[in-house]
C-alpha positions in Angstrom: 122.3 77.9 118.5 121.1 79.3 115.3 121.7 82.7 116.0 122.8 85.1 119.0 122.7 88.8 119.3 124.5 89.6 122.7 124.3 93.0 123.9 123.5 94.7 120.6 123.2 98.1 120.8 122.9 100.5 117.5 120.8 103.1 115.3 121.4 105.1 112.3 124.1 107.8 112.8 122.5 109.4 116.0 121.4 108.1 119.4 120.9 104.3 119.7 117.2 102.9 118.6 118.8 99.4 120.3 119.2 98.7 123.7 121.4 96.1 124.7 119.2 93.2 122.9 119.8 90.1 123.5 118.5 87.2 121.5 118.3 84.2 119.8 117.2 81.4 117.5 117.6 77.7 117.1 117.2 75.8 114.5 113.7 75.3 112.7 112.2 77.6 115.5 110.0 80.7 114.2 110.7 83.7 116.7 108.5 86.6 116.5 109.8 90.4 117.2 106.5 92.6 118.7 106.2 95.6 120.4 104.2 98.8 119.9 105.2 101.3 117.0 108.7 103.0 117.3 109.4 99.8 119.5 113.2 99.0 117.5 111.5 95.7 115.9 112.6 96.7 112.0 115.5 98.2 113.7 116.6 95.2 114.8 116.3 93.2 111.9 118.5 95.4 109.9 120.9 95.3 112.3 120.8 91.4 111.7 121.2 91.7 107.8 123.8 94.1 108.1 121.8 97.6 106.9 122.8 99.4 110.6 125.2 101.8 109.9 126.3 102.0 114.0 126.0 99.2 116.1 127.6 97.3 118.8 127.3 94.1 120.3 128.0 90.6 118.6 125.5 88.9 116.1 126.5 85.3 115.3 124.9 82.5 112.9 126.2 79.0 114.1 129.1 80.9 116.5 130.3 82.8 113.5 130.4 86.7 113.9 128.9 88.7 111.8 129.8 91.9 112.5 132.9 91.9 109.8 130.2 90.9 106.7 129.0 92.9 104.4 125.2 92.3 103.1 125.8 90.2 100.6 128.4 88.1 102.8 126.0 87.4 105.2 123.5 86.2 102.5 126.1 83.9 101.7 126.8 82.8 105.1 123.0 82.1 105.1 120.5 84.1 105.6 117.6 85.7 103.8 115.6 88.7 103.9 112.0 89.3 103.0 111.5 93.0 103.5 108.3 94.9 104.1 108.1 96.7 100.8 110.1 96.7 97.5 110.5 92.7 97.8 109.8 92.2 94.5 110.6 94.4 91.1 107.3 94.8 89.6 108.0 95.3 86.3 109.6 92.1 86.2 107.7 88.7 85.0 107.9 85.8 87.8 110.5 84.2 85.9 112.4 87.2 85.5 112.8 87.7 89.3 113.6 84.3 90.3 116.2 84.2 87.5 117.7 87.8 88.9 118.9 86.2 92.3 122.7 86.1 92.2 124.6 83.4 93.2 122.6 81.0 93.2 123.5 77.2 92.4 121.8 75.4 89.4 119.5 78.0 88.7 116.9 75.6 86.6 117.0 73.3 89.6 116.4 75.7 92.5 113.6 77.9 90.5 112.1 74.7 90.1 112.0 73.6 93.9 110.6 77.0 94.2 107.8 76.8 91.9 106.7 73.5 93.5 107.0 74.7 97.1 104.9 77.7 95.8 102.4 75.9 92.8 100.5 79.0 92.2 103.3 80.9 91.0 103.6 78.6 87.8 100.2 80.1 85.6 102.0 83.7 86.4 105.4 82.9 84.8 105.2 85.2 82.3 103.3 87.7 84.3 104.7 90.7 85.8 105.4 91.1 89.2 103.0 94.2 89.9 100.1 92.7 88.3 100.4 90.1 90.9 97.4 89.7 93.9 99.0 90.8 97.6 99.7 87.4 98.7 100.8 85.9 95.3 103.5 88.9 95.9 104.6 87.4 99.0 104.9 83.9 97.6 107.2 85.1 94.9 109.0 87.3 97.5 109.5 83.7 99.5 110.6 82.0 96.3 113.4 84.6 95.9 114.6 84.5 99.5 114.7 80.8 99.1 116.4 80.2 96.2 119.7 80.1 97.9 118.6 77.5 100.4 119.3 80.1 103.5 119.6 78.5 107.2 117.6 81.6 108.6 115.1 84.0 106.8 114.4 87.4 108.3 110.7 88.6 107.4 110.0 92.2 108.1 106.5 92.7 108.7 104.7 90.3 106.1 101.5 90.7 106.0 101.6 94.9 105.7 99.2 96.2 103.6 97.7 92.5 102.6 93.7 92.1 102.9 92.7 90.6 105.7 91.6 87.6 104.0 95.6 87.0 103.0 96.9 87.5 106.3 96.7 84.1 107.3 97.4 82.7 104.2 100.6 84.5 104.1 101.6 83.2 107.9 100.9 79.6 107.0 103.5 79.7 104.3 105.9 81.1 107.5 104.9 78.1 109.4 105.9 76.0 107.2 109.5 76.8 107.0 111.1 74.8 109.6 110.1 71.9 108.6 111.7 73.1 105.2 115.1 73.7 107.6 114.6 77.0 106.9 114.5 79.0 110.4 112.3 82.3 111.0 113.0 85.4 112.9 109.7 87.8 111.9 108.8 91.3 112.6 105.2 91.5 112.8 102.4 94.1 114.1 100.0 91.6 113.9 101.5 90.1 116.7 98.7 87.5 118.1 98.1 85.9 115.1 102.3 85.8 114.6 102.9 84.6 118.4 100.1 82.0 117.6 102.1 80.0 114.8 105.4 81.1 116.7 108.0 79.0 119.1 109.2 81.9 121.4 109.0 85.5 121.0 110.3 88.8 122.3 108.4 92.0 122.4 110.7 95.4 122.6 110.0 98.8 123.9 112.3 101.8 123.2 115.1 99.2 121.9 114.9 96.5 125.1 114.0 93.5 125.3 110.9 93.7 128.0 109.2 90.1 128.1 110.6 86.9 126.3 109.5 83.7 126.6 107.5 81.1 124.6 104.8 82.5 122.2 102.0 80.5 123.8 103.4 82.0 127.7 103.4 85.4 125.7 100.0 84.8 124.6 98.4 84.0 127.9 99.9 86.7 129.9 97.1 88.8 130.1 98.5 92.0 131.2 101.8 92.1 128.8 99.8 91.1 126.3 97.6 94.0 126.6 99.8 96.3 126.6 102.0 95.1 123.9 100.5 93.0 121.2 96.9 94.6 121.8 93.3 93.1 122.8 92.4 89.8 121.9 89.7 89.5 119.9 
């Protein structure tokens, strides 16, 4: 096992957004959070990465807990983050923000596995950041998470604000991961088109895990899937 939350319960100062989750994740496995709005989903990946100020419960990556790291600690320990906004500093070149990331080893080497896991990024070198299309954003986002050649990333809601026509584009580079040893717990409100490139998933309501199972069992259960990831299209 990859990861394991066991009974995590937790919010931010008041009452508990988190329910007594209980998850996991196994190596080069994607696992999609859904649920409606409100649901705990971005909640819940904090908690992971170590931005809940109050929680309970254990979080553990390869049997180690968590709950004693700091941020940066757990980065170390190995995972990555991808947030929904701010995931890049726009006035910044490309260059610039790959060469930001701390800690990483052999810096010339890793930026350059970057830049050939992500080709487009090369022509925008010297670019900045915010001048940057949607998904070329997310690419450089995924370069940066990456550089430290993390066992798990944690992507909060990806494909916000992108055009439709980048959606996909942006969840194809998620789908590729695991076979980059990179595993993939994902927050995501498009959640049929996230379930669809997905291993297992859980969708949350009010901070509790109500349905798990694997994406494509998900998928096909008509009357969950209604309710919680929307009508198909």
């Amino acid at each position: 096992m990859l990861l394991e939350l066991a009974e995590v319960h937790g919010g931010y100062g008041g009452p508990d957004v988190l329910h007594g989750v209980n998850l996991d994740v196994d190596q080069h496995e994607i696992v999609t959070i859904a649920g409606t709005n409100g649901a705990g989903k971005s909640t819940l990946a904090k908690a992971v990465l170590g931005f809940l100020p109050q929680m309970r419960g254990r979080i553990a990556l390869r049997g180690r807990d968590l709950a004693s790291l700091a941020v940066e600690d757990r980065v170390d320990a190995g995972l990555a983050y991808v947030p929904q906004v701010a995931n890049v500093f726009p006035s910044l070149t490309v260059l610039e923000n790959l060469k930001v990331v701390a800690g990483v080893r052999d810096p010339a080497v890793a930026i350059a596995r970057q830049l050939d896991r992500f080709p487009a990024l090369k022509p925008r070198l010297r670019q900045s950041a915010g001048t940057l299309s949607g998904g070329e954003r997310q690419m450089l986002a995924f370069a940066r998470a990456l550089l430290n050649q993390p066992m798990l990333m944690v992507l909060d809601e990806p494909t916000a604000a992108l055009a439709p026509s980048l959606v996909q584009q942006v969840l194809d580079l998620v789908a590729q991961l695991p076979a980059q040893n990179v595993a993939v717990l994902m927050v995501e409100q498009r959640a049929r088109q996230a379930l669809a490139i997905s291993d297992r998933g859980y969708i949350l309501d009010q901070g509790r895990v109500v349905l798990a199972g694997r994406a494509a069992e998900l998928l096909a259960d008509d009357r969950m899937a209604n309710l919680y990831l929307g009508a198909a299209h």
